[in-house]
N, CA, C and O atoms as a DFTB+ gen file, in Angstrom:
680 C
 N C O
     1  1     -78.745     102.582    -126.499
     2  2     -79.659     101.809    -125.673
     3  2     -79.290     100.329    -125.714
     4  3     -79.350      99.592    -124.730
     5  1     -78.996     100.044    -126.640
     6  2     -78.255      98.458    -127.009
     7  2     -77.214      97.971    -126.453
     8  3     -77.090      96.756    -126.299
     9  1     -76.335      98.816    -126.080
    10  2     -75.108      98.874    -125.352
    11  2     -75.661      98.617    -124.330
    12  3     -75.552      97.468    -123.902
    13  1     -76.216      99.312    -123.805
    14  2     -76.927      99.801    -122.253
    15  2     -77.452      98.265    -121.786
    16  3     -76.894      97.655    -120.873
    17  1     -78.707      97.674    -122.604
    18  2     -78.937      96.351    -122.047
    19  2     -77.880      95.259    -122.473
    20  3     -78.230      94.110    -122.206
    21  1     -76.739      95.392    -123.043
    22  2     -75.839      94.745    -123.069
    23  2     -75.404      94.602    -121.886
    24  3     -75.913      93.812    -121.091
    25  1     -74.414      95.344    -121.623
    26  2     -73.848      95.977    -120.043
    27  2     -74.617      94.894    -118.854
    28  3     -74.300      94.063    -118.002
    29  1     -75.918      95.584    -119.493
    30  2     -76.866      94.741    -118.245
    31  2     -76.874      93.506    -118.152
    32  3     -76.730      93.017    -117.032
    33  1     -77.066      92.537    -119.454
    34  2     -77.259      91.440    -119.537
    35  2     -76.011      90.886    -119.171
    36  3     -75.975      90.137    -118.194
    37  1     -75.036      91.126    -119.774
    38  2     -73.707      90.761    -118.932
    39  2     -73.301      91.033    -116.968
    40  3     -72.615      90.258    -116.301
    41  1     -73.795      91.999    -116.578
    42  2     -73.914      91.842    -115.116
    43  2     -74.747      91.046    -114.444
    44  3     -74.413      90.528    -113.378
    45  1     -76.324      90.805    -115.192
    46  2     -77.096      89.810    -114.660
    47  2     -76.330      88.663    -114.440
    48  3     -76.134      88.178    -113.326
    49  1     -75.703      88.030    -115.959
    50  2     -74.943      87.121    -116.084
    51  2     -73.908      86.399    -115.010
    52  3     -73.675      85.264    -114.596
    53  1     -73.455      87.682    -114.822
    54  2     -72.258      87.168    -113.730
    55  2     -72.641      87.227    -112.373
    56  3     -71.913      86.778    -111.487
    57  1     -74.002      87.879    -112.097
    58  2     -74.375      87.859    -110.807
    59  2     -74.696      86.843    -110.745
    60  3     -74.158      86.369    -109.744
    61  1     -75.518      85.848    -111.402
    62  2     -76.091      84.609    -111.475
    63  2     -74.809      83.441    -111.709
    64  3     -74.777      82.219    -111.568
    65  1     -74.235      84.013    -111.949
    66  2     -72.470      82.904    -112.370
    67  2     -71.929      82.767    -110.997
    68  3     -71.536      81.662    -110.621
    69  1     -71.887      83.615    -110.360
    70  2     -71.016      84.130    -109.018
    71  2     -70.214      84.882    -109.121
    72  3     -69.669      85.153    -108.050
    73  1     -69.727      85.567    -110.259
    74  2     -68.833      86.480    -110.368
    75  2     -68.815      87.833    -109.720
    76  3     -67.929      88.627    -110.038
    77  1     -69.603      88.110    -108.953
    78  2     -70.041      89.458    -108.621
    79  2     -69.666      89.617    -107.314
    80  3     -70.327      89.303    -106.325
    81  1     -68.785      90.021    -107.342
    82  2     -68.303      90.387    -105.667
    83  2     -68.383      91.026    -104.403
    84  3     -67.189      91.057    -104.702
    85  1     -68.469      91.303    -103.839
    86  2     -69.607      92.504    -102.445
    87  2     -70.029      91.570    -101.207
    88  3     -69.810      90.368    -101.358
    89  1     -70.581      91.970    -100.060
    90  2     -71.216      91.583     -99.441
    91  2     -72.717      91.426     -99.817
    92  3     -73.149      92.252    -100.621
    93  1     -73.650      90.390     -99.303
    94  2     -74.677      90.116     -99.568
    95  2     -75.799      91.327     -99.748
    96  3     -76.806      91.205    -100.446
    97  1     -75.387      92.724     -98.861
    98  2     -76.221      93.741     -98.604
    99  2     -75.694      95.102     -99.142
   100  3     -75.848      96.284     -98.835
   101  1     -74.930      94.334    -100.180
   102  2     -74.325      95.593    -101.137
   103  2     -74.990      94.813    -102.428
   104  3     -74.354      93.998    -103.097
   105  1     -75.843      95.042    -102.587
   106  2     -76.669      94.329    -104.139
   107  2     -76.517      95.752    -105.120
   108  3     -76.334      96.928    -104.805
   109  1     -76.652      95.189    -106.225
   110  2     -76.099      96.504    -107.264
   111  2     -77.661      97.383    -107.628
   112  3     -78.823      96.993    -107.746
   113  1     -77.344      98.029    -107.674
   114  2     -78.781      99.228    -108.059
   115  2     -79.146      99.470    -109.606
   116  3     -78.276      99.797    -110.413
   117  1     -80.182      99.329    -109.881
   118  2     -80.702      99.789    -111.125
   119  2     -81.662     100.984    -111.433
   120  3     -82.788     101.276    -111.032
   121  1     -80.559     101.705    -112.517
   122  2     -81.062     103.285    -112.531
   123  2     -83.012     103.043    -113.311
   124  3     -83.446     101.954    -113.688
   125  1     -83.549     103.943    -113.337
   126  2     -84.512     104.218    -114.140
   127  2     -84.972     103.861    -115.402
   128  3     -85.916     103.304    -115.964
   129  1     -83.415     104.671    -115.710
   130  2     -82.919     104.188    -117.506
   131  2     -82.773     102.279    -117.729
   132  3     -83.505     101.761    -118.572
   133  1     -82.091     101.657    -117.158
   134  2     -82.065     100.303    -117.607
   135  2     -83.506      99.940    -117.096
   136  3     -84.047      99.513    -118.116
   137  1     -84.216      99.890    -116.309
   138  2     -85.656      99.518    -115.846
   139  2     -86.530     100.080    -117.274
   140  3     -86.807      99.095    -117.958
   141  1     -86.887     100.991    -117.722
   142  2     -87.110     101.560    -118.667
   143  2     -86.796     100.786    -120.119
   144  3     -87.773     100.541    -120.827
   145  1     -85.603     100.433    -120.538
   146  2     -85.043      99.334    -121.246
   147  2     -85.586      98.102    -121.110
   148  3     -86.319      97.784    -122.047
   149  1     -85.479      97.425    -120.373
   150  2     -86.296      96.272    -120.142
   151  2     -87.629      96.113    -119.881
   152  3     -87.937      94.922    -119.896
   153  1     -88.596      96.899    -119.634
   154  2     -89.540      97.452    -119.872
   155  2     -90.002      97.112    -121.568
   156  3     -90.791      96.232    -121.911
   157  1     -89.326      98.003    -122.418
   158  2     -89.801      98.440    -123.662
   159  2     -88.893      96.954    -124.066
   160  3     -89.714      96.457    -124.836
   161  1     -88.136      96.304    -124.040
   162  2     -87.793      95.113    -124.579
   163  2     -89.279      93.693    -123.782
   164  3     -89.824      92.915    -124.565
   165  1     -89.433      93.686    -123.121
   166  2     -90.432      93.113    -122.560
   167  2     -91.577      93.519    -123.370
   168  3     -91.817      92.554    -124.096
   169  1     -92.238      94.270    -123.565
   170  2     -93.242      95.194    -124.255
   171  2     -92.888      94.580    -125.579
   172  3     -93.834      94.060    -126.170
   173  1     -91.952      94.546    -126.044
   174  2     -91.531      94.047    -127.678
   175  2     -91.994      92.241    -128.036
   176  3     -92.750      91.658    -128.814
   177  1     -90.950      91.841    -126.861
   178  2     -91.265      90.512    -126.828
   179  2     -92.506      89.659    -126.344
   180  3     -92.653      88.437    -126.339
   181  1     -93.273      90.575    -125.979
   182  2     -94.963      90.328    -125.721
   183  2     -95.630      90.082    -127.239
   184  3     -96.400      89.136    -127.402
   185  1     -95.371      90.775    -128.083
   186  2     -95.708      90.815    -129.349
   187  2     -95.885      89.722    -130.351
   188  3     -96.754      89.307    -131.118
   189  1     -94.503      89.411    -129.945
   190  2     -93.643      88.030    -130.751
   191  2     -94.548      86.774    -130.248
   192  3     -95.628      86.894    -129.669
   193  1     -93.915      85.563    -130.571
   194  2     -94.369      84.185    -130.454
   195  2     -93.551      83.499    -129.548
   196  3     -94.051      82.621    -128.845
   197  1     -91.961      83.873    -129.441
   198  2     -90.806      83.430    -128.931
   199  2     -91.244      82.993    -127.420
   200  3     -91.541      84.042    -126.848
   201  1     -91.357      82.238    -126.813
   202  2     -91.803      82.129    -125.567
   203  2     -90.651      82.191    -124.413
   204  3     -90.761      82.641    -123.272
   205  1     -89.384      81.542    -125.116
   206  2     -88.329      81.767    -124.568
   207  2     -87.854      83.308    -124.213
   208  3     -87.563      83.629    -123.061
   209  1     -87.809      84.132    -125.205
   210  2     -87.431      84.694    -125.030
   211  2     -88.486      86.400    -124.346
   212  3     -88.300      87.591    -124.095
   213  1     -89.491      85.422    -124.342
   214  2     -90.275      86.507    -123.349
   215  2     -89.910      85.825    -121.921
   216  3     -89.872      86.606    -120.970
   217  1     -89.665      84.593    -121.690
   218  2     -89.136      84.493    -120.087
   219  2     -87.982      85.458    -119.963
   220  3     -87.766      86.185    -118.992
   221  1     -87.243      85.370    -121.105
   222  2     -85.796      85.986    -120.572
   223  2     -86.204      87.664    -120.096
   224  3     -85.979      88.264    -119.045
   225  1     -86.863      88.071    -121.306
   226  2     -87.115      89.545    -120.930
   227  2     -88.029      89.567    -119.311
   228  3     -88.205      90.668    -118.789
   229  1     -88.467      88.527    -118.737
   230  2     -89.068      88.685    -117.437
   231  2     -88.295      88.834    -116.311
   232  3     -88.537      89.439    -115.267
   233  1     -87.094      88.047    -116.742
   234  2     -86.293      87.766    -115.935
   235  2     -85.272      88.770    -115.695
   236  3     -84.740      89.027    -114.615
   237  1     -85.042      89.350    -116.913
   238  2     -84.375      90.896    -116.596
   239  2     -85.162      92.131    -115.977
   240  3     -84.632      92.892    -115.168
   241  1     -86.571      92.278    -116.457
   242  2     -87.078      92.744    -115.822
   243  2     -87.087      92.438    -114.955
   244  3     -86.523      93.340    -114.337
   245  1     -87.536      91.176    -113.802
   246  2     -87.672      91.382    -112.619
   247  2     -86.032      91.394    -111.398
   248  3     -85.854      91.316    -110.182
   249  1     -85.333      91.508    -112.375
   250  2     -84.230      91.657    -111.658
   251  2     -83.790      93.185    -111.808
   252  3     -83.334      93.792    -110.838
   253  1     -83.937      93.758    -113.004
   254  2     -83.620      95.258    -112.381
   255  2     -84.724      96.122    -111.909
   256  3     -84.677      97.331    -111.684
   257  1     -85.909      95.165    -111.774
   258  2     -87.049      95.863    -110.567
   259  2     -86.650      95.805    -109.118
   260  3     -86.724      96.764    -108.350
   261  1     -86.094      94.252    -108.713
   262  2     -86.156      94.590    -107.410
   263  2     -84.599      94.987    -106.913
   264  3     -84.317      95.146    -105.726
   265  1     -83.727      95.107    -107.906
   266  2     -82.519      96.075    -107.688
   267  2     -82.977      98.133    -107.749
   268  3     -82.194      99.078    -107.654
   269  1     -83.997      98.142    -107.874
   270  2     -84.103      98.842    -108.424
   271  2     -83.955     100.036    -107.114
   272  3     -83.938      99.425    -106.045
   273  1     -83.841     101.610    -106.900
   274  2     -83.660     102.770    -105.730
   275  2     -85.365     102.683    -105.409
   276  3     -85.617     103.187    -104.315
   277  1     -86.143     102.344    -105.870
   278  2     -87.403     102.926    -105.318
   279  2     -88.597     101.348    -104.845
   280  3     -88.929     100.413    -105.573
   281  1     -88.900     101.572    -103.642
   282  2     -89.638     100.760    -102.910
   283  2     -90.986     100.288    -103.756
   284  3     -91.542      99.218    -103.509
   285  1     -91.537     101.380    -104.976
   286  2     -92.713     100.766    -105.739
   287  2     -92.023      99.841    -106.583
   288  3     -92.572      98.747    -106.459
   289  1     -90.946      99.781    -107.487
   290  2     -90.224      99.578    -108.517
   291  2     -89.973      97.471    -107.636
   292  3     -90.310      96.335    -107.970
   293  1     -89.430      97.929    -106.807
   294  2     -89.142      96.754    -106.191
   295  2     -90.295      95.783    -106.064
   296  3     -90.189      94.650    -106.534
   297  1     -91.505      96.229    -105.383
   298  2     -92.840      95.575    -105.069
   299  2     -92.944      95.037    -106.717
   300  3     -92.557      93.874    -106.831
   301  1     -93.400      95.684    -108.013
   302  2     -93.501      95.432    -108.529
   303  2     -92.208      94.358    -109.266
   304  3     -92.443      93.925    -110.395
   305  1     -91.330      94.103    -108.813
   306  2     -90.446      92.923    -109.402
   307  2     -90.900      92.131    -108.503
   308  3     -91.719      91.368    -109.015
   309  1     -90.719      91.891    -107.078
   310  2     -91.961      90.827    -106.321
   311  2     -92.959      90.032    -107.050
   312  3     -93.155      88.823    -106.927
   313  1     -93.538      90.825    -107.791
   314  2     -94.811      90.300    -107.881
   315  2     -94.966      89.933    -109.187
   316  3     -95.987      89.433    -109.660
   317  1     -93.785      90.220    -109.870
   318  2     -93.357      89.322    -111.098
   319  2     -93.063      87.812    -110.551
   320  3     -93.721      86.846    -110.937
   321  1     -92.204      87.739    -109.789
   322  2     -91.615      86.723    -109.572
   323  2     -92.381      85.982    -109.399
   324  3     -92.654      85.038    -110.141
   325  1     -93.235      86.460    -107.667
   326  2     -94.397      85.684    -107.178
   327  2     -94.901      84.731    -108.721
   328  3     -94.656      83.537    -108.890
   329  1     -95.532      85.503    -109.564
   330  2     -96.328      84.911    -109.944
   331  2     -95.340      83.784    -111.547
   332  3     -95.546      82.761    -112.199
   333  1     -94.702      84.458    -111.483
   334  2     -93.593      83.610    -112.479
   335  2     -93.008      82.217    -111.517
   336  3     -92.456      81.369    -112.218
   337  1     -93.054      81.971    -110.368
   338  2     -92.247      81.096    -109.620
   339  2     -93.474      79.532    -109.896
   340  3     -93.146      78.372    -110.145
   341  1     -94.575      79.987    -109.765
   342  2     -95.430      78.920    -109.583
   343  2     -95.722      77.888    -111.116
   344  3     -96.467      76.918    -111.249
   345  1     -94.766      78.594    -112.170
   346  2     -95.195      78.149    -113.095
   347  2     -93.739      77.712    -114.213
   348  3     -93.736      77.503    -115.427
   349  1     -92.455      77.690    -113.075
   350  2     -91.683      77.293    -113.648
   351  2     -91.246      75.823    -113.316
   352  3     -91.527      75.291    -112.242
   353  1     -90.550      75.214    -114.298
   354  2     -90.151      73.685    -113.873
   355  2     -88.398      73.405    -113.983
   356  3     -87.834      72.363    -113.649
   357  1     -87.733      74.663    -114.553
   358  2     -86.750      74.214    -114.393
   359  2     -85.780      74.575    -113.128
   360  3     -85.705      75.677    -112.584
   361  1     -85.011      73.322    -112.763
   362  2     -84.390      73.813    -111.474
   363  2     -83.693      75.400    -111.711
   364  3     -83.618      76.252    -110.826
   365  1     -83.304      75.530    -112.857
   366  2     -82.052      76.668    -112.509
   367  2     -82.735      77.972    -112.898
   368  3     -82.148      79.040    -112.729
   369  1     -83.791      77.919    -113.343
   370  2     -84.958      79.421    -113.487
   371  2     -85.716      79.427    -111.913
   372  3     -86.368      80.321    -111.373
   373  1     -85.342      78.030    -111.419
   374  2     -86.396      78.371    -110.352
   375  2     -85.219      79.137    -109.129
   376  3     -85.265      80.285    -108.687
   377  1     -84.447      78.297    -108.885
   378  2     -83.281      78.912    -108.149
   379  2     -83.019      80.503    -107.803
   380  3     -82.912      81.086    -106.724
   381  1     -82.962      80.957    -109.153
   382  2     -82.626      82.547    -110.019
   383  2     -84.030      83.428    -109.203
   384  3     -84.033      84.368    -108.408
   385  1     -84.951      82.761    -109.720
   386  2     -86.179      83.471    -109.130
   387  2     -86.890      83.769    -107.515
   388  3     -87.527      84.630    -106.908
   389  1     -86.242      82.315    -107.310
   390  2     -86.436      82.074    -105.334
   391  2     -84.925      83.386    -104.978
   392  3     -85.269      84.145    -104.072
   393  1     -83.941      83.602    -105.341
   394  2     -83.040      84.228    -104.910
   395  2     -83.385      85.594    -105.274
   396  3     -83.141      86.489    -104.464
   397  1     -83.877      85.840    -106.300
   398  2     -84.184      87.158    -106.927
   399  2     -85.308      87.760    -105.680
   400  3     -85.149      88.897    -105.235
   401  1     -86.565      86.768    -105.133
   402  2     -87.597      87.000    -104.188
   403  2     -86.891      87.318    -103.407
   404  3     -86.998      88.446    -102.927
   405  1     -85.858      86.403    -102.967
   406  2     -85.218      86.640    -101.418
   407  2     -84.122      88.335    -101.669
   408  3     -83.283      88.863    -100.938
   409  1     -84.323      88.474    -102.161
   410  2     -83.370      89.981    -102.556
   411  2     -84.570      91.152    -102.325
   412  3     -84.471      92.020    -101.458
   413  1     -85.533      91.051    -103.098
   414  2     -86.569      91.764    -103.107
   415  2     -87.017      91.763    -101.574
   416  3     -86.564      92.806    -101.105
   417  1     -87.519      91.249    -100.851
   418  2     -88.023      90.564     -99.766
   419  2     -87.102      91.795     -98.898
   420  3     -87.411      92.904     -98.464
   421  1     -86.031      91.121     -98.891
   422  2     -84.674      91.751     -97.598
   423  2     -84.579      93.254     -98.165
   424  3     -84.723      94.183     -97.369
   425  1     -84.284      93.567     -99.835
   426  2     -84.585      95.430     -99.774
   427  2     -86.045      96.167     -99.730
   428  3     -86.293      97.345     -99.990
   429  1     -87.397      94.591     -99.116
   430  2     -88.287      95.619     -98.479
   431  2     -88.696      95.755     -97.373
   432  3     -89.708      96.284     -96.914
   433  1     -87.310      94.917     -96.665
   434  2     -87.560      94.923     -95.009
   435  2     -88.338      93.690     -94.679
   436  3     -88.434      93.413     -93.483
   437  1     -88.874      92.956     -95.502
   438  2     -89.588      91.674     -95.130
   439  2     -88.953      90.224     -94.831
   440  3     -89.245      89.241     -95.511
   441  1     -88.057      90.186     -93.748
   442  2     -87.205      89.165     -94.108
   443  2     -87.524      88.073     -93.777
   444  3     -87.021      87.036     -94.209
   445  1     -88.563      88.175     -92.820
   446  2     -88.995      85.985     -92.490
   447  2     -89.336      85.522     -94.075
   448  3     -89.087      84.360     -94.396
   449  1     -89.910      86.454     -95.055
   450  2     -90.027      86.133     -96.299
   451  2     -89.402      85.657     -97.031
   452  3     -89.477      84.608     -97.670
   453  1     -88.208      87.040     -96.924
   454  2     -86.985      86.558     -97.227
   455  2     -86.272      85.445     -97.134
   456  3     -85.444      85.090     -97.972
   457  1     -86.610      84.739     -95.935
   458  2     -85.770      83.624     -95.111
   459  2     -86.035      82.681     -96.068
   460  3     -85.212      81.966     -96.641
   461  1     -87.576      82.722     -96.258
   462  2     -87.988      81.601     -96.731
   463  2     -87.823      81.419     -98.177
   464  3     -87.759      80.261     -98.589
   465  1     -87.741      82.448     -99.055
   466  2     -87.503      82.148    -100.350
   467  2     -86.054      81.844     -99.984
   468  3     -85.486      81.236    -100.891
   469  1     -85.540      82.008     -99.266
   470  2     -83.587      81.949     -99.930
   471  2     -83.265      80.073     -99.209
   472  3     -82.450      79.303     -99.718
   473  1     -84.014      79.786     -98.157
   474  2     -84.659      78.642     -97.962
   475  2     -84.865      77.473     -98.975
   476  3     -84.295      76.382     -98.982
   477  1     -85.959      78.031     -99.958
   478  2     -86.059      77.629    -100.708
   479  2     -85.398      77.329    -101.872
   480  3     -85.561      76.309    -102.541
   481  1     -84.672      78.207    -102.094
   482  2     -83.505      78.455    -103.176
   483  2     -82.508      77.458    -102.474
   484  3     -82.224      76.412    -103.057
   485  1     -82.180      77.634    -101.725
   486  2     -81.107      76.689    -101.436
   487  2     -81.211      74.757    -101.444
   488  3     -80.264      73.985    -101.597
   489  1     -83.028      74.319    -101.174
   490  2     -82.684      73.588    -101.520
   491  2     -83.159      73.250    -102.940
   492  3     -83.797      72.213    -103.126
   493  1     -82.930      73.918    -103.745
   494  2     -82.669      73.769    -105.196
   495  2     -81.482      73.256    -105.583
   496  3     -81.236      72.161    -106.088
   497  1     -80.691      74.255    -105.265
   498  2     -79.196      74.255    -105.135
   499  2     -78.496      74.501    -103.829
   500  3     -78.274      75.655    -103.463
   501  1     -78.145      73.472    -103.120
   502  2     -78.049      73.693    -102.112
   503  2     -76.060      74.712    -101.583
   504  3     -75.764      75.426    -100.625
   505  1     -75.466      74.358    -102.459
   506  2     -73.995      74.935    -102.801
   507  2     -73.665      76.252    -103.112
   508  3     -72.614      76.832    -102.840
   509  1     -74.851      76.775    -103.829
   510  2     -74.749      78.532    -104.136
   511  2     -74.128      79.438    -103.101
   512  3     -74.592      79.660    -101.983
   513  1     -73.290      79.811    -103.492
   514  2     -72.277      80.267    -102.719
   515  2     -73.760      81.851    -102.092
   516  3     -74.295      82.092    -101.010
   517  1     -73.843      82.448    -103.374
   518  2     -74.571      83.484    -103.317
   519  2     -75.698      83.416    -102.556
   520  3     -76.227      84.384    -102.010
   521  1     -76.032      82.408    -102.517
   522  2     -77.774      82.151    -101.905
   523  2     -77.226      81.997    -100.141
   524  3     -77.787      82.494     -99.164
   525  1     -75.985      81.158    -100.162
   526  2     -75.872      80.910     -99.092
   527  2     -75.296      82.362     -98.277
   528  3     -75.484      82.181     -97.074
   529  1     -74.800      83.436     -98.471
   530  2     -73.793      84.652     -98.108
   531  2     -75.452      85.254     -98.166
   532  3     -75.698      85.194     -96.962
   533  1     -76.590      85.731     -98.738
   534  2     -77.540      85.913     -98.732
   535  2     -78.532      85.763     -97.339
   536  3     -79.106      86.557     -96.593
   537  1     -78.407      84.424     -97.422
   538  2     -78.719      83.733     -96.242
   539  2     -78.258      84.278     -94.577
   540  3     -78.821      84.461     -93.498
   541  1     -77.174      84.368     -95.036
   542  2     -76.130      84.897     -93.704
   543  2     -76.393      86.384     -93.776
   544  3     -76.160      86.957     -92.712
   545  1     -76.803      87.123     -94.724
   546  2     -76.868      88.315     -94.051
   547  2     -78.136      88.765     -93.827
   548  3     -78.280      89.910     -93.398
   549  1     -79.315      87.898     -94.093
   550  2     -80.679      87.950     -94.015
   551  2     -80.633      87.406     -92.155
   552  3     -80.814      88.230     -91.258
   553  1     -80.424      86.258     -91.941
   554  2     -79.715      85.941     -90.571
   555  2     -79.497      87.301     -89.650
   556  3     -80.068      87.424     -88.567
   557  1     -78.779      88.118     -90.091
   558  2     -77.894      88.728     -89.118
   559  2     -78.798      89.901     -89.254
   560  3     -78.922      90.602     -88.250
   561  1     -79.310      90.160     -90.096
   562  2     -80.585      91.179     -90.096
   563  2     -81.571      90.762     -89.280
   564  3     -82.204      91.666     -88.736
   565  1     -81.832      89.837     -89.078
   566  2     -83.286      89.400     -87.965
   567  2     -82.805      89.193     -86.535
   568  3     -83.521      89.118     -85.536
   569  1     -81.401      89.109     -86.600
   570  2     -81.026      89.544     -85.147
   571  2     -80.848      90.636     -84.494
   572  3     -81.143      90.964     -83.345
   573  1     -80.179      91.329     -85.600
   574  2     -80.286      92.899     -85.156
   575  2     -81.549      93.150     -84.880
   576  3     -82.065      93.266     -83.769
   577  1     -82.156      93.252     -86.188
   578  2     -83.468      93.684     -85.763
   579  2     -84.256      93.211     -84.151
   580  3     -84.908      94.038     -83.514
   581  1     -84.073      91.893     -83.710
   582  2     -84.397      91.710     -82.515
   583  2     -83.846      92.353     -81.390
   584  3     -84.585      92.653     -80.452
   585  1     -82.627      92.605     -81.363
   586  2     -81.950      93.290     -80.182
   587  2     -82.623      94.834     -80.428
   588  3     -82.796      95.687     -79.558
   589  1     -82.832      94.899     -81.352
   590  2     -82.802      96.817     -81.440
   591  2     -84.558      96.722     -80.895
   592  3     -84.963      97.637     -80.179
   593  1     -85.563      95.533     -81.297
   594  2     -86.580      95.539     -80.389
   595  2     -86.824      95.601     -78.965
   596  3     -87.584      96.270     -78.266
   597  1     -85.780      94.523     -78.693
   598  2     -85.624      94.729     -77.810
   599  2     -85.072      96.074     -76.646
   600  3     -85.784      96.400     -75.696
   601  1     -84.131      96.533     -76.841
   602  2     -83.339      97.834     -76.843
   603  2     -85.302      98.194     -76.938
   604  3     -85.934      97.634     -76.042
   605  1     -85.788      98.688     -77.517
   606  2     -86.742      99.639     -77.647
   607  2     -87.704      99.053     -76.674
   608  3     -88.533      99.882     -76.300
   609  1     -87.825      97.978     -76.204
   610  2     -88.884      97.717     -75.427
   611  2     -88.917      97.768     -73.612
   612  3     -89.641      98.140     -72.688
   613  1     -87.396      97.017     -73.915
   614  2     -86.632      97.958     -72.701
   615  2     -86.709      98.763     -71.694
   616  3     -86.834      98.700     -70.471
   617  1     -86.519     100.162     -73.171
   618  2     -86.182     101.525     -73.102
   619  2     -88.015     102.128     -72.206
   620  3     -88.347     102.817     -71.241
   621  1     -88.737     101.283     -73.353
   622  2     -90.312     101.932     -73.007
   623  2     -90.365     101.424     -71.590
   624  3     -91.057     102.148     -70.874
   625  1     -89.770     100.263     -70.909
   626  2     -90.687      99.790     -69.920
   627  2     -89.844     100.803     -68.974
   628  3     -90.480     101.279     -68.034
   629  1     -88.345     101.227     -69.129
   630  2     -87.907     101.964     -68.365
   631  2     -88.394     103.131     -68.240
   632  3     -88.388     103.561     -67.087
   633  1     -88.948     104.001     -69.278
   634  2     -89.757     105.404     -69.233
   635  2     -91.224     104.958     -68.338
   636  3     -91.704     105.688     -67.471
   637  1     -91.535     104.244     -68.553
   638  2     -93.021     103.468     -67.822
   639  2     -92.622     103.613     -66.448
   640  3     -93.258     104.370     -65.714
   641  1     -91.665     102.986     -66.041
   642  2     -91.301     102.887     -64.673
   643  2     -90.735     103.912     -63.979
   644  3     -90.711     103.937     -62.748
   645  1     -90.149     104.997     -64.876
   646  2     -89.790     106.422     -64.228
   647  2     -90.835     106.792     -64.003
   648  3     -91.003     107.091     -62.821
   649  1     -91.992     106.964     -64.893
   650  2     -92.979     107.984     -65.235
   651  2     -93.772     107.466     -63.819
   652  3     -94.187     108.364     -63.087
   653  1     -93.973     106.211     -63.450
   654  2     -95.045     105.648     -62.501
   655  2     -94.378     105.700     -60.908
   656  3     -95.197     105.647     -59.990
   657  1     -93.062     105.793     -60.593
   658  2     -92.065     106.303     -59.382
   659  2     -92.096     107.449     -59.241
   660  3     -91.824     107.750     -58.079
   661  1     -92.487     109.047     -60.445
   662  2     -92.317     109.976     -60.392
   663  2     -93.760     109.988     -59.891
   664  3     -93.867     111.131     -59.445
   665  1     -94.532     109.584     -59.771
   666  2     -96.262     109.475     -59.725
   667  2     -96.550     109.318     -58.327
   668  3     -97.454     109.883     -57.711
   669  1     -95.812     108.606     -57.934
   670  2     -96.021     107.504     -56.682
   671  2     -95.453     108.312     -55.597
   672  3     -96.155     108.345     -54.586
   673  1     -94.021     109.171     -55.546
   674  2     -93.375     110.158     -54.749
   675  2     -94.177     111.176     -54.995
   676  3     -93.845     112.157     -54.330
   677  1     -95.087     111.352     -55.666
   678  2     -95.828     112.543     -55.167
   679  2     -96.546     112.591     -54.255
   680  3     -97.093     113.653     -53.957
């Protein structure tokens, strides 16, 4: 199990470094098992006095929540963040956390949300390579999504207008 949040803590690491390579909408997935791990390390460090190091365990938690395969798992790293964001002061926890929202946000389909935390993140740091490739594919998601509304609205007014010509020749 030690290994296991090792592993992890070292991928957080480098996701947050820039080392992590992919397109913006290839974000890495977190099984059960590491959610579970950080979980019961969170749970530990609740106990303690360490204050530091209960942020850290938040921060892993809420990052392999909203990496996480399942749409509850995710909500619930959201709403870590949400409420962890309003009460941090340092630029580079805040950054981590506005980007972490904007991840969560875009794998729950919510992207003006999205927009706006990664928005926000950026002007933290305005150079993040990651925040910014983020950005761009949150972008290109709200366009699609508009054309394919469109495409669908289209489509309805064209069935509308068969249906009311087929009406009318009778």
């Amino acid at each position: 199990m030690d290994a296991t949040i090792g592993k992890f803590v070292d991928s957080v690491s480098g996701f947050f470094s820039g080392a992590a390579s992919g397109s913006a909408d290839e974000f890495p997935l977190c099984d059960t098992d590491i959610i579970s791990g950080c979980e019961k390390e969170y749970a530990e460090a609740q106990k303690g006095q360490d204050e530091g190091f209960k942020k850290e365990c938040i921060m892993r938690l809420s990052w392999a929540l909203v990496h996480s395969k399942t749409p509850v798992d995710i909500q619930r790293g959201i709403a870590i963040l949400e409420a962890s964001v309003v009460s941090d002061t340092s630029p580079m926890k805040l950054r981590e956390k506005l980007y972490l929202l904007a991840i969560g946000y875009y794998r729950s389909s919510d992207y003006s949300r999205s927009r706006e935390s990664i928005e926000r993140c950026l002007e933290v740091e305005p150079e993040w390579r990651q925040a910014q490739t983020l950005k761009m594919a949150i972008e290109d998601r709200i366009v699609k999504d508009g054309v394919i509304g469109v495409g669908i609205a289209v489509t309805a007014v064209g069935i509308v207008a068969g249906i009311a010509t087929a009406l009318i020749r009778r």
